[in-house]
Backbone as JSON Lines, residues from 0, in Angstrom:
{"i":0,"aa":"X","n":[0.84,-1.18,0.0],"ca":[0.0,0.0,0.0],"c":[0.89,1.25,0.0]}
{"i":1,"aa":"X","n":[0.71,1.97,-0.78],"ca":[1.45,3.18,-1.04],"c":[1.2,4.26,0.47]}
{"i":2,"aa":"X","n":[2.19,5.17,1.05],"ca":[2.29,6.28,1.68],"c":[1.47,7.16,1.38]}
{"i":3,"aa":"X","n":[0.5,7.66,2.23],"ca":[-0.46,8.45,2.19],"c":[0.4,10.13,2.03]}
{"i":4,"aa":"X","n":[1.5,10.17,2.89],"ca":[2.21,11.42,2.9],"c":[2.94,11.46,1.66]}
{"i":5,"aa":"X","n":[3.56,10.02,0.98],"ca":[4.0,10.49,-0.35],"c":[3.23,10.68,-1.64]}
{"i":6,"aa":"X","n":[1.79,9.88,-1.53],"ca":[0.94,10.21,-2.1],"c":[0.86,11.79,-2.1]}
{"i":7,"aa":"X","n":[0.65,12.28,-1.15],"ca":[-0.15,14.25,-1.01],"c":[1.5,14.72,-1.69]}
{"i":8,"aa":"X","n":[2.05,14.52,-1.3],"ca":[3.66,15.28,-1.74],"c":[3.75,15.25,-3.21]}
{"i":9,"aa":"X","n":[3.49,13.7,-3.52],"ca":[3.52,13.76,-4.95],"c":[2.88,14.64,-5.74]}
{"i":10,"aa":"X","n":[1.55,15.01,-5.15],"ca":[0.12,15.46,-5.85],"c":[0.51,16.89,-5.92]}
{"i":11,"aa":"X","n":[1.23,17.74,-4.82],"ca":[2.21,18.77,-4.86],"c":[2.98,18.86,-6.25]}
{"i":12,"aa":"X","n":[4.01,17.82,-6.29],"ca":[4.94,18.23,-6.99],"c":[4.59,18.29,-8.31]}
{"i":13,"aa":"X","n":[3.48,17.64,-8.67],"ca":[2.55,17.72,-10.12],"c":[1.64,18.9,-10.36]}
{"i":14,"aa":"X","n":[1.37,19.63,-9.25],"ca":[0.42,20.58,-9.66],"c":[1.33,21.51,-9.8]}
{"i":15,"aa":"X","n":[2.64,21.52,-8.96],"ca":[3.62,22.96,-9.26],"c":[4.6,22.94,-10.25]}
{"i":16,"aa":"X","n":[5.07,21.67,-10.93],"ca":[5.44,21.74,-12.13],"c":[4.45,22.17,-13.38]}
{"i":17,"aa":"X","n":[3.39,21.84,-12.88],"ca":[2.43,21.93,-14.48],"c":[2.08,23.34,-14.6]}
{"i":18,"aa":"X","n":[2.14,24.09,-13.1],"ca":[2.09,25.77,-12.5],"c":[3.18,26.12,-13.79]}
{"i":19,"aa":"X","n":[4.17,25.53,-13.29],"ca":[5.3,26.48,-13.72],"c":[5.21,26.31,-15.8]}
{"i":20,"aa":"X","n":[4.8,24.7,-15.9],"ca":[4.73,24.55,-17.49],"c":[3.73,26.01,-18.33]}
{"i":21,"aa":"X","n":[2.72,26.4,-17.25],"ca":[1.64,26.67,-17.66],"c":[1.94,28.14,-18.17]}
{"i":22,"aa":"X","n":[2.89,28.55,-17.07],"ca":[3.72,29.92,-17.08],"c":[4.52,30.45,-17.79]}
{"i":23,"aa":"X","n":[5.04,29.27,-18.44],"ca":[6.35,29.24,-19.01],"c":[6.31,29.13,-20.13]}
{"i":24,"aa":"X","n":[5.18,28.03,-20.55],"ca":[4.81,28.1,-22.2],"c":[4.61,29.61,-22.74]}
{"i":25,"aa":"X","n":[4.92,29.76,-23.79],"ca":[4.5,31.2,-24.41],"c":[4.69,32.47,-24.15]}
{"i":26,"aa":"X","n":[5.41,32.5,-22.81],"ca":[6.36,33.45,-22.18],"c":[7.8,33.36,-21.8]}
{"i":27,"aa":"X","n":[8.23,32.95,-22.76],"ca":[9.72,32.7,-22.73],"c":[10.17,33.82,-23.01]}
{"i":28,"aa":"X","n":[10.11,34.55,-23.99],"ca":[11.0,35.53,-24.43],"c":[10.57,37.1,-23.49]}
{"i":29,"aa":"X","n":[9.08,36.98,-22.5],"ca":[9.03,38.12,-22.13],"c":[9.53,37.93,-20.09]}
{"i":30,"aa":"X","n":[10.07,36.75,-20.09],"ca":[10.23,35.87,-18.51],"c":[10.87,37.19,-18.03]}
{"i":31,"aa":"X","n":[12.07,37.88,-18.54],"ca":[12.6,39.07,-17.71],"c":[12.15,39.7,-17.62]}
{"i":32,"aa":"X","n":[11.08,40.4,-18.05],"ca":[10.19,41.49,-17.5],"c":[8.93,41.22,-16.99]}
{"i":33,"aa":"X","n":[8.96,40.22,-16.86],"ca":[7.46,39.37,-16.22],"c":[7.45,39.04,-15.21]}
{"i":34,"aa":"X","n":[7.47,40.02,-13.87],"ca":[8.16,39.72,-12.61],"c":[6.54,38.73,-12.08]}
{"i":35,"aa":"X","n":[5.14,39.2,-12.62],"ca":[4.09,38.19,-11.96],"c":[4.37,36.79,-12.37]}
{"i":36,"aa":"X","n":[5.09,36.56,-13.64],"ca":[5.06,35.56,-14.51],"c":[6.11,35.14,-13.53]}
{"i":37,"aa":"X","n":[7.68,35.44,-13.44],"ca":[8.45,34.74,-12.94],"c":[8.43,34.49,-11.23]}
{"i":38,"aa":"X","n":[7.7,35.69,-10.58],"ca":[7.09,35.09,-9.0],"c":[6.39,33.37,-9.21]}
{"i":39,"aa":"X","n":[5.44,33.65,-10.29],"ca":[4.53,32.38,-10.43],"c":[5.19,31.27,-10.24]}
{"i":40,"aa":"X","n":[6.57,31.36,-11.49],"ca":[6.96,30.11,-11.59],"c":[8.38,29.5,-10.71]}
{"i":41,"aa":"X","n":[8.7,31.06,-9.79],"ca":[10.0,30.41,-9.25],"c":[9.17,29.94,-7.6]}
{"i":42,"aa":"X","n":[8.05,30.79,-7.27],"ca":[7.43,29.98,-5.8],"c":[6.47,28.41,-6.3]}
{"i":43,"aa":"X","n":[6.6,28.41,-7.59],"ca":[6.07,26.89,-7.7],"c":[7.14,25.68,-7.91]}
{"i":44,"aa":"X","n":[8.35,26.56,-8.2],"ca":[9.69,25.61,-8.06],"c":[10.35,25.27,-6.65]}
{"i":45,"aa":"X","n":[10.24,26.28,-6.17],"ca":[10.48,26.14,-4.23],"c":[9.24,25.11,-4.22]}
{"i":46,"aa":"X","n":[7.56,25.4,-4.39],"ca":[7.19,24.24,-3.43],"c":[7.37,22.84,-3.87]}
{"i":47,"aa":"X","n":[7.59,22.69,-5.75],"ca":[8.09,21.22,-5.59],"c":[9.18,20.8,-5.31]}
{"i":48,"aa":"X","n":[10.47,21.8,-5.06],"ca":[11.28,21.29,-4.09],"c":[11.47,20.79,-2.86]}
{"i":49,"aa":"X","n":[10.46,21.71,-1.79],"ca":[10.38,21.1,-0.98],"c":[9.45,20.32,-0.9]}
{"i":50,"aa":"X","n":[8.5,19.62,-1.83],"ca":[7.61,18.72,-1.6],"c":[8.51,17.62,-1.9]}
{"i":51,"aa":"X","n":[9.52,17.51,-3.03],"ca":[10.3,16.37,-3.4],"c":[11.64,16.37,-1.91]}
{"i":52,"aa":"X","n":[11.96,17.2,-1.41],"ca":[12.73,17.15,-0.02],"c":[11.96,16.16,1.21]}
{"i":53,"aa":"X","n":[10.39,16.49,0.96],"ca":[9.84,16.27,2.0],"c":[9.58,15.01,1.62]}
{"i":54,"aa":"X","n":[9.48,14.01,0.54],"ca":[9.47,12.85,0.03],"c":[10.56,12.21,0.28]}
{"i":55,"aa":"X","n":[11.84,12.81,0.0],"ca":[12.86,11.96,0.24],"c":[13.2,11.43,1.98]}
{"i":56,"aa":"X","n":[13.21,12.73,2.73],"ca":[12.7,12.87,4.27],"c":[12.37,11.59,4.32]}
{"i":57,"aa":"X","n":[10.55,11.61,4.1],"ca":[10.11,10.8,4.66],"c":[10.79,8.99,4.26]}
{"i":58,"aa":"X","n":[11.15,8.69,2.89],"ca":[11.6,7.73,2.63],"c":[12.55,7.61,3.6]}
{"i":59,"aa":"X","n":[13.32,8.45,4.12],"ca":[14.79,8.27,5.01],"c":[14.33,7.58,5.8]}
{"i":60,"aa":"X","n":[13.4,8.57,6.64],"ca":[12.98,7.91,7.96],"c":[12.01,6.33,7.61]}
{"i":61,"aa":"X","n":[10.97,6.11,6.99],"ca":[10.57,5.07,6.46],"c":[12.1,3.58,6.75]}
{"i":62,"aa":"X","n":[12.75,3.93,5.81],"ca":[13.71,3.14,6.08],"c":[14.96,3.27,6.6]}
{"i":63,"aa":"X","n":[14.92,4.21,7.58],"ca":[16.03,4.66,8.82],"c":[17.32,4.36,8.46]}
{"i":64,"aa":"X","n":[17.65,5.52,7.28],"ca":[18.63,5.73,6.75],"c":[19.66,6.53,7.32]}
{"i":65,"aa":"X","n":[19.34,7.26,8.04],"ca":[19.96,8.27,9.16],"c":[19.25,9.35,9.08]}
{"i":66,"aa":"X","n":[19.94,10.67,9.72],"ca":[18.81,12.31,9.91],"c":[20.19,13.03,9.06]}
{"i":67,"aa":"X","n":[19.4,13.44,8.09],"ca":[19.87,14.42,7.65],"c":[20.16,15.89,8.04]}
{"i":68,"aa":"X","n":[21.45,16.61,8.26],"ca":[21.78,17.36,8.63],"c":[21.35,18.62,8.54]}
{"i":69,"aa":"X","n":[21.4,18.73,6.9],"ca":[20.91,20.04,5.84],"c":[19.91,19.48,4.66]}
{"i":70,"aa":"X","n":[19.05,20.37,4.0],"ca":[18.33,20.05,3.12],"c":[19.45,19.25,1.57]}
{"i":71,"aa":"X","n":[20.71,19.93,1.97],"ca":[20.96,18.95,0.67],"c":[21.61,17.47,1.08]}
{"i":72,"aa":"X","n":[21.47,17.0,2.11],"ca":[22.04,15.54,2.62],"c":[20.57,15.04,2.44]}
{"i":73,"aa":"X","n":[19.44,15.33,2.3],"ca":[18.03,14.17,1.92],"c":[18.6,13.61,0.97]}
{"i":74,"aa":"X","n":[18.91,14.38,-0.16],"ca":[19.03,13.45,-1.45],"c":[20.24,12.93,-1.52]}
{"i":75,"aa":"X","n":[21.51,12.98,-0.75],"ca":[23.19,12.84,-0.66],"c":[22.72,11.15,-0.18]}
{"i":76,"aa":"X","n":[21.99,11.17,1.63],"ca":[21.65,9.8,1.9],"c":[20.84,8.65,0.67]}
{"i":77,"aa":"X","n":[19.9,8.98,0.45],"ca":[19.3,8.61,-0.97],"c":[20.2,7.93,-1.8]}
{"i":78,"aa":"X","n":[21.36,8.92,-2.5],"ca":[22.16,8.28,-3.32],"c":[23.46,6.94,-2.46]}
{"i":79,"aa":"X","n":[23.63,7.89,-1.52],"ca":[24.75,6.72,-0.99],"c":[24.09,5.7,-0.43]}
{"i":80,"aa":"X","n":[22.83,5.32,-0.1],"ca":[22.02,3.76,0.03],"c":[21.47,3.36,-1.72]}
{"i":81,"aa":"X","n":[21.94,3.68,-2.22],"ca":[21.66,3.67,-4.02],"c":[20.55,3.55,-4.03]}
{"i":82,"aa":"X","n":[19.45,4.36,-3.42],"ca":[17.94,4.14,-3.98],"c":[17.79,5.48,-5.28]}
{"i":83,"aa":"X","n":[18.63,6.3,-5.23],"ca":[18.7,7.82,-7.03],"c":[19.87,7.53,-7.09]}
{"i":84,"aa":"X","n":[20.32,7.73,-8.87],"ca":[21.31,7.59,-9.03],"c":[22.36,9.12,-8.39]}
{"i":85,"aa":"X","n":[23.86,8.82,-8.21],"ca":[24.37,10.03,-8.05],"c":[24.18,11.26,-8.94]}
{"i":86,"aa":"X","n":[23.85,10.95,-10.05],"ca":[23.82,12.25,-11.19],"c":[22.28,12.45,-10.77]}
{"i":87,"aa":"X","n":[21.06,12.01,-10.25],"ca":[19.54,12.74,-9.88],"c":[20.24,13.26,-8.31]}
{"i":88,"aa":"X","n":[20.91,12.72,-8.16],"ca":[21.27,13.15,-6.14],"c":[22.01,14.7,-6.41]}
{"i":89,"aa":"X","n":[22.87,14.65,-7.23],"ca":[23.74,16.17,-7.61],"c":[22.99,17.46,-8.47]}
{"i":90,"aa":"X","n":[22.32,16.53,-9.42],"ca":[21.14,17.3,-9.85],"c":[20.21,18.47,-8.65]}
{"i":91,"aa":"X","n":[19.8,17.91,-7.81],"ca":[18.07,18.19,-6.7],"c":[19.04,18.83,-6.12]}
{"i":92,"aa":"X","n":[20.24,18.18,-5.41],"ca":[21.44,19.12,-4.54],"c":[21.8,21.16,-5.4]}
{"i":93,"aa":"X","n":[21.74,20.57,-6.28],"ca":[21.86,22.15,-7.39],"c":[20.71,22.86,-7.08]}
{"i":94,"aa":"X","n":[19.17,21.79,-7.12],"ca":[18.38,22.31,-7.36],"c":[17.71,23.49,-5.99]}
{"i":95,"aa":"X","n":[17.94,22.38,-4.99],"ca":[18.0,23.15,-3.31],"c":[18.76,24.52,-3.67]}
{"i":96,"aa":"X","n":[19.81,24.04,-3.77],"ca":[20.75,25.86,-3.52],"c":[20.23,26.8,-4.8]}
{"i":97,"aa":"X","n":[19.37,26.2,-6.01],"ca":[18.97,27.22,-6.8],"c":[17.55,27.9,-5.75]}
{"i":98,"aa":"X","n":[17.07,26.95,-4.98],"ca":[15.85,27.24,-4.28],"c":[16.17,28.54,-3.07]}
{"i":99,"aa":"X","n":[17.42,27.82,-2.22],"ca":[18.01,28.96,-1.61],"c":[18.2,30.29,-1.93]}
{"i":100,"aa":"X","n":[18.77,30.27,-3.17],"ca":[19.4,31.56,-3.78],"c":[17.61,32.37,-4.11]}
{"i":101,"aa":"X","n":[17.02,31.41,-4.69],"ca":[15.41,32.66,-5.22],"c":[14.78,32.97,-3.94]}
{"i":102,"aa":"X","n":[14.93,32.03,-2.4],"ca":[14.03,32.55,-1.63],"c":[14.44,33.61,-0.78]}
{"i":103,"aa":"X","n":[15.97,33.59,-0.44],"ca":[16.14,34.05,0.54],"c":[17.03,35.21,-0.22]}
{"i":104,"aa":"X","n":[16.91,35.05,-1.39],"ca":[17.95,36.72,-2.33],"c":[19.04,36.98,-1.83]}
{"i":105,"aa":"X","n":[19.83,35.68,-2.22],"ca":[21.4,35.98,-1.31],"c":[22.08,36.55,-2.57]}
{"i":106,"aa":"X","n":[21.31,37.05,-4.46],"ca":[21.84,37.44,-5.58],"c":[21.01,37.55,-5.97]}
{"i":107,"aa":"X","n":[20.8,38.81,-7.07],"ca":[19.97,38.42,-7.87],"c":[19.57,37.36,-8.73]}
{"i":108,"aa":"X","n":[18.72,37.17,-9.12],"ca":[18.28,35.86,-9.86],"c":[18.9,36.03,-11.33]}
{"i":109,"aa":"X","n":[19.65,35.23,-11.73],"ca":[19.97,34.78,-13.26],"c":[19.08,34.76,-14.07]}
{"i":110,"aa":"X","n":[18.38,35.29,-15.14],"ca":[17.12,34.7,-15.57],"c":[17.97,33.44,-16.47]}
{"i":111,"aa":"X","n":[18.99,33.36,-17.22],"ca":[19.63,32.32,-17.93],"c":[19.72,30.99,-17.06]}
{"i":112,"aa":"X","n":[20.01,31.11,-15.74],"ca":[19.62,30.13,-14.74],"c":[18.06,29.39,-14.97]}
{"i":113,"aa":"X","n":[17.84,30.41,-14.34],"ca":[16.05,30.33,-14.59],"c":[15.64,29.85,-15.6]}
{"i":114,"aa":"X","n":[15.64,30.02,-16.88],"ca":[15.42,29.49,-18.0],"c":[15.73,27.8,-17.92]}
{"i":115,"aa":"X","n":[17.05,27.82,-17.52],"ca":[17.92,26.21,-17.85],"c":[17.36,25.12,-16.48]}
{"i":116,"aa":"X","n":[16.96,25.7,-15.66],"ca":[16.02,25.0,-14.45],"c":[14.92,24.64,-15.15]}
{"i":117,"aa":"X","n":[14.3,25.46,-15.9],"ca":[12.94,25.31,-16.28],"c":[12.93,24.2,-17.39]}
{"i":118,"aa":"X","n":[13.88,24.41,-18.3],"ca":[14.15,23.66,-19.43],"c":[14.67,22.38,-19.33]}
{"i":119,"aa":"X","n":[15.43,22.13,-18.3],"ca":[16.55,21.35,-18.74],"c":[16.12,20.53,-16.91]}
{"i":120,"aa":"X","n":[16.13,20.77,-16.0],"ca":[16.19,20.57,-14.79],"c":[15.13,20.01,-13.91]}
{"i":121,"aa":"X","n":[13.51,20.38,-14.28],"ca":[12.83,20.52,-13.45],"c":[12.22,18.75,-13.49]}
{"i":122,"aa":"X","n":[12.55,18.32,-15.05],"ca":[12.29,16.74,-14.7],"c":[12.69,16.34,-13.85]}
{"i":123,"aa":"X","n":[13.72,16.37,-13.81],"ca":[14.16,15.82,-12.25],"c":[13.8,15.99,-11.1]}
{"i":124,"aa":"X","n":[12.66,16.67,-10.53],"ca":[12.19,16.93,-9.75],"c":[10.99,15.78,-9.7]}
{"i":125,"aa":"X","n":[10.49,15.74,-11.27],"ca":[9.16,14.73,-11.38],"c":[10.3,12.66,-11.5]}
{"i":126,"aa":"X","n":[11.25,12.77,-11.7],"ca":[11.7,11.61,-11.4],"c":[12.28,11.57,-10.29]}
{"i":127,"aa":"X","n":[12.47,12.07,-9.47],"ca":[12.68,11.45,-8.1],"c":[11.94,11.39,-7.39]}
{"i":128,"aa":"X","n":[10.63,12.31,-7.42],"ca":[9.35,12.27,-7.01],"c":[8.7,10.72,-7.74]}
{"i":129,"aa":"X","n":[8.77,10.28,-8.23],"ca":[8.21,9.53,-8.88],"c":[9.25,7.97,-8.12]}
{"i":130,"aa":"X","n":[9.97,7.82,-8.41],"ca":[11.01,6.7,-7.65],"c":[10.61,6.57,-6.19]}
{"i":131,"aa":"X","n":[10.7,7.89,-5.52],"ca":[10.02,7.89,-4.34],"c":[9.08,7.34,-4.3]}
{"i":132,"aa":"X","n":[7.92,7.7,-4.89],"ca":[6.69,6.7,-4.4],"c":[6.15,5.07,-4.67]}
{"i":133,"aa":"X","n":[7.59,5.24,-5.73],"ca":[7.61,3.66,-5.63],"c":[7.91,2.84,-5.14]}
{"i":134,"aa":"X","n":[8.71,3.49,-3.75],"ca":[9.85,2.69,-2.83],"c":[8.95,2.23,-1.77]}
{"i":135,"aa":"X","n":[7.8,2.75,-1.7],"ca":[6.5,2.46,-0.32],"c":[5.54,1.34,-0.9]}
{"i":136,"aa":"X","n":[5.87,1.07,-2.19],"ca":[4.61,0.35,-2.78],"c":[4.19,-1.4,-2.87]}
């Protein structure tokens, strides 16, 4: 029987990627001056980060892998019990400190960043979310 908590997490990380698809389609070329457009899609990238953080979490504890220190050791433990490969574990690890950097404005935001998260990155958010909930099943 599948995890009721990774069930809801999952259901998270699908509605805020498809947020951000929804945002992103057809506003590519105006994303830098689209500060409603890019609020939209960088607080829907924080929450499927931490919904996919809060998945891995719970898998830890599920199978008492140890306590993670910092948000980027969820996915570090993960890889070193080989349940993600190291390249999805270094990936989400990028993806945290891209999360850091938009919430807490320790720089301005890159939009070329931004772009290559969106493009290139954010699957990975829906495959480890996805591995995750297969590990309860």
């Amino acid at each position: 029987m599948m995890d009721d908590v990774l069930l809801n997490k999952y259901a998270i990380v699908q509605r805020c990627l498809k947020r951000v698809a929804e945002e992103y389609k057809g506003h590519e070329e105006e994303l830098a001056v689209n500060y409603t457009c890019q609020d939209s899609i960088i607080l829907n990238i924080q929450r499927a980060c931490q919904a996919a953080q809060d998945m891995a979490n719970r898998v830890i504890r599920i199978r008492q892998l140890g306590i993670p220190q910092n948000s980027r050791d969820s996915f570090s433990l993960l890889a070193e019990d080989q349940l993600i490969s190291v390249k999805l574990s270094k990936s989400l690890i990028n993806m945290v400190g891209f999360r850091n950097i938009a919430v807490h404005e320790y720089q301005p935001l890159n939009m070329d960043i931004l772009k290559a998260v969106i493009e290139k990155h954010l699957q990975d958010i829906e495959t480890v979310a996805r591995e995750l909930l297969r590990m309860t099943d």
